[in-house]
C-alpha positions as CSV (number, residue, x, y, z in Angstrom):
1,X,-5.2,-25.5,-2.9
2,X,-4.6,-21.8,-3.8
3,X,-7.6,-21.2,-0.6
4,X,-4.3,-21.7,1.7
5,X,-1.8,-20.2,0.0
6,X,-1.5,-16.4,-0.5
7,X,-1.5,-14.4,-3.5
8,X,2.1,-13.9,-5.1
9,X,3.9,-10.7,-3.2
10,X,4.9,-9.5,-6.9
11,X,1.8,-9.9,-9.0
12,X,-0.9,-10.6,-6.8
13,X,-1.9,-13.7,-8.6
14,X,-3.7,-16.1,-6.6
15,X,-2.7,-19.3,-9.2
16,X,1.0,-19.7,-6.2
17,X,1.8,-23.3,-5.9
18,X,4.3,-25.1,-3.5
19,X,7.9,-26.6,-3.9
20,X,9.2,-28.0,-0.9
21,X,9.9,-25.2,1.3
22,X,9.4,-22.2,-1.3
23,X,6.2,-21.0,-3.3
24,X,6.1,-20.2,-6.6
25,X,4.3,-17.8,-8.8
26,X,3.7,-19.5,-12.6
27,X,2.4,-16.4,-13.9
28,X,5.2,-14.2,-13.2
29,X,8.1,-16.5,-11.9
30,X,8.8,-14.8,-8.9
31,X,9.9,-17.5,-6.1
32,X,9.7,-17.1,-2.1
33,X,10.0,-18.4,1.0
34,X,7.0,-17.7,3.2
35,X,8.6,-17.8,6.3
36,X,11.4,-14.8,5.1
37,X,8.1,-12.4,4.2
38,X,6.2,-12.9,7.1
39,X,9.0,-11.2,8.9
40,X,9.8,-8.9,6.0
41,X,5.8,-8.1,5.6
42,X,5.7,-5.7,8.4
43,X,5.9,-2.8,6.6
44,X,6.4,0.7,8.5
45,X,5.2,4.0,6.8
46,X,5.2,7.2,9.3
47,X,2.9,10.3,8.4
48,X,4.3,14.1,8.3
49,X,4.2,13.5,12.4
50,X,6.5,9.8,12.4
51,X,3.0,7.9,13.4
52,X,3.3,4.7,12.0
53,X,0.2,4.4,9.4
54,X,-1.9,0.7,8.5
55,X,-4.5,0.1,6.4
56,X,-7.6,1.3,7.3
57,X,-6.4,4.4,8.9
58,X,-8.6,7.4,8.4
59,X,-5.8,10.6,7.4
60,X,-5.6,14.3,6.5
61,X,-3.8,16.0,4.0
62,X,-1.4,18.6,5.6
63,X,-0.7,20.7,2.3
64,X,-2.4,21.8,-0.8
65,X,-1.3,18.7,-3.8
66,X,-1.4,19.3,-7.1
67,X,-2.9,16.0,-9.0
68,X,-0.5,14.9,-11.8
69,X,-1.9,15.7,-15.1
70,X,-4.9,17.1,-13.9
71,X,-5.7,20.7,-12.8
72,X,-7.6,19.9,-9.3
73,X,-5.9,20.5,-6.0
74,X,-6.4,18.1,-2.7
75,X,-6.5,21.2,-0.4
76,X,-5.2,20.9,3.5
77,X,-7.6,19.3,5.8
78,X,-9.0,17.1,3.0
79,X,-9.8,13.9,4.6
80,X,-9.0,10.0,3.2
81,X,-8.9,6.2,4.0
82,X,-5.8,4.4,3.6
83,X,-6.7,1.3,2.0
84,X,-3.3,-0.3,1.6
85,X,-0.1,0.7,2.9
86,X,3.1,-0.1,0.1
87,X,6.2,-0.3,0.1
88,X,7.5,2.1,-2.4
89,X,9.7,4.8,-2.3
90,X,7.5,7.3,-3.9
91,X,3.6,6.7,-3.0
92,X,3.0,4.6,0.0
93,X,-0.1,5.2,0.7
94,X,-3.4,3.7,-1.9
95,X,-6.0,5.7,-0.6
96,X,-9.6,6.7,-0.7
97,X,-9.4,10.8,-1.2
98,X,-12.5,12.6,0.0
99,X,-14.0,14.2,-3.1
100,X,-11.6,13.2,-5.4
101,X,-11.9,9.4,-5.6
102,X,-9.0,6.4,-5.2
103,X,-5.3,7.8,-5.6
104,X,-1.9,6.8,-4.2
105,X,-0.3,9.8,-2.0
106,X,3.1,10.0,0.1
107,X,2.8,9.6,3.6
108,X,4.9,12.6,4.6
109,X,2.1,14.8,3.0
110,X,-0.9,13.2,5.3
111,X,-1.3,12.8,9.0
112,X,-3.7,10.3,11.2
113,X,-6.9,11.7,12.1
């Protein structure tokens, strides 16, 4: 049953069942109704330039980033894959940074390539 269902939009968890028109998440309790996310799910994230970015978009850092709690810089013109783009406020962007390895970065610090 959880084959046709999709994973919980809160925790991921793939164990969602169905109550009449809303799914449920037993895990974390979160409840939704699938036809309200498919409209909300489109999810628009612009780079420093206002192009709207998706996952699987290949981008380039436009500035020098310091890594939190680390000494190593991303330097300008670094290259990365956007694996998933996120709603959050701070880092959008779960990408795949050249040399550096899997990170989440802001979107108004990258552009498309």
């Amino acid at each position: 049953m959880s084959d046709t269902l999709p994973a919980c939009p809160s925790c991921q968890s793939e164990y969602v069942y169905q109550d009449q028109s809303m799914l449920i998440c037993p895990e974390c309790g979160y409840e939704w109704n699938p036809a309200e996310v498919e409209a909300e799910e489109a999810i628009t994230v612009k780079d420093a330039n206002g192009a709207l970015l998706a996952d699987g978009d290949k981008v380039t850092v436009v500035k020098d980033l310091k890594i939190k709690g680390s000494s190593q810089v991303i330097k300008i013109g670094t290259k990365a894959l956007v694996r998933r783009v996120l709603d959050k406020k701070d880092h959008e962007l779960d990408c795949k940074v050249d040399g550096v390895g899997e990170m989440m970065v802001t979107a108004k610090f990258v552009k498309k390539a």
